[in-house]
N, C-alpha and C positions, 0 to 999 in steps of 0.2 A: 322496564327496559334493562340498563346495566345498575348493578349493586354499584356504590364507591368505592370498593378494593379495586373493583373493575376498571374504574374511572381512571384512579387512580396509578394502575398499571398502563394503562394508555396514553393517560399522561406523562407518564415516565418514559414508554416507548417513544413519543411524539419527540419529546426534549432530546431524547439519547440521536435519535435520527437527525434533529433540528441541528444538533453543532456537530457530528458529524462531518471531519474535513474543514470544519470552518474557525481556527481559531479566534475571531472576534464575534462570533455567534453568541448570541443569549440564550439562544433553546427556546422562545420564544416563537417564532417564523421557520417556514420548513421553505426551503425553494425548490425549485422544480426536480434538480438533478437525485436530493434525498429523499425525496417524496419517488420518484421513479426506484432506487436503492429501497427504499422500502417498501415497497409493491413486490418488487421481486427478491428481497431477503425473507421477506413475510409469505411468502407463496401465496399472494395474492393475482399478481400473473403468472395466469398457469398457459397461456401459448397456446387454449381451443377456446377459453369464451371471454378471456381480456388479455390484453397482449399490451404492449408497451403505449402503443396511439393510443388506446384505450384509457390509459393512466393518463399521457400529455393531456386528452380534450376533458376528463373530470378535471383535471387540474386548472386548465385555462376559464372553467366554466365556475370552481366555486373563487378562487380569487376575485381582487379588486380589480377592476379595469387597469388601470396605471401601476398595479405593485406585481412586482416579481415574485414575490412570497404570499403561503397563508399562514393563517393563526391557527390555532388549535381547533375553534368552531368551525371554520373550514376547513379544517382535517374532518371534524364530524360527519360534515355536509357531505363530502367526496367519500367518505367510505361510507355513507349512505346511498349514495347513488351506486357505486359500485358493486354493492353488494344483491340485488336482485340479479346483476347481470354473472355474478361469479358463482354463486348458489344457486341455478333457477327453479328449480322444486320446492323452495322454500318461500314461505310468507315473507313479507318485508322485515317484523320483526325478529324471525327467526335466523333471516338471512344476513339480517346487522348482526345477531349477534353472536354469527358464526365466524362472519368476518375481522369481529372484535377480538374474538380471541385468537384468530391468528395474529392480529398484532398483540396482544397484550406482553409484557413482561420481553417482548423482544429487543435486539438492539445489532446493531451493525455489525456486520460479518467482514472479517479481512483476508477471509480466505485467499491465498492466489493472487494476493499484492503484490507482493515482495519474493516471487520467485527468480530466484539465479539461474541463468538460461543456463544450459549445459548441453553446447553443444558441439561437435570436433572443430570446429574454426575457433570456439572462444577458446577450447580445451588449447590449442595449436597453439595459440598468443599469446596464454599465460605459461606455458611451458618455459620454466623459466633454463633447462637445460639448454637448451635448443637456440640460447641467445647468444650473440656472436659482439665483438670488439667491446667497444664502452660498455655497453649493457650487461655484457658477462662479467665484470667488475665489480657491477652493484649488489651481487647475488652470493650465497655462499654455495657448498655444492649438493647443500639439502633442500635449496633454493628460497631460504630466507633472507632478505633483503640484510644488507649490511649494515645500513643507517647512513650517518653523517659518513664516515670512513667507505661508504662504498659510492657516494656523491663526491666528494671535495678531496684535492689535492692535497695529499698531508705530507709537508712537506718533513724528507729523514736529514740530518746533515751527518751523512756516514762520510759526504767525499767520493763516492760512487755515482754515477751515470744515476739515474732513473731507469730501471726496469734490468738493471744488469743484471745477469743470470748470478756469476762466480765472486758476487758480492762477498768481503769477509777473506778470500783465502788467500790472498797478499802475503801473509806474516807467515802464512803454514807454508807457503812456496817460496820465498826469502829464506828460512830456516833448513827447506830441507836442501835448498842448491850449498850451505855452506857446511 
């Protein structure tokens, strides 16, 4: 069947898959959602001869009745079953262990997680030019955020109004009327 390197690489995929998203996962137990994630990170569903049902009902069939996850030998079971149906020209043994090496040495893909939509309405709202009264305040004019001083009242004690334009020239026009 499979050499131990082999095994071994599959058990190392199975674990990488198993905590996957899960921080109190032991790598131990794969549950449905990573077991689906790795069907189709692993080009296992290919969308003409097993498709996502296809993964749910192996899954529901090698589990325990009562448990939400399987084990590793249950990882076995399922991609034993699966694999006559995703190679069909192939013998049972040949078709395990085509399917074994699609998994082997693999591991989760984050492709297209974490994409920043970009789109003219978000473009529009983050434009921070474009921002009018209080919010124009917080901003500078290359539209970097001010910090503390663009949030909170700081207060001046010049003796001037708040916000007075000709702040300061008092003493220059005092001096030059006399």
């Amino acid at each position: 069947m499979a050499e131990s390197s082999d095994v071994d690489q599959l058990l190392t995929a199975f674990k990488k898959f198993a905590i996957h998203g899960d921080t109190k996962a032991s790598g131990n137990e794969l549950n449905g959602k990573n077991w689906n994630k790795l069907c189709k990170d692993c080009k296992i569903t290919d969308g003409k001869n097993i498709c996502s049902t296809d993964v749910d009902i192996v899954f529901s069939k090698v589990k325990q009745k009562t448990s939400r996850v399987i084990t590793y030998e249950e990882f076995r079971r399922a991609l034993e079953e699966l694999a006559p149906k995703r190679f069909k020209g192939q013998s049972k043994t040949e078709a395990l262990q085509s399917i074994c090496s699609l998994v082997e040495g693999r591991e989760p893909s984050n492709v297209g997680v974490t994409k920043v939509a970009k789109t003219a309405a978000v473009d529009r709202l983050t434009d921070t030019s474009r921002y009018t009264g209080s919010h124009k305040e917080r901003f500078t004019e290359s539209g970097r955020g001010k910090g503390r001083e663009g949030r909170e009242e700081i207060v001046e004690n010049t003796g001037y109004v708040g916000a007075y334009k000709n702040a300061g020239t008092y003493d220059a026009k005092v001096k030059a009327e006399k």
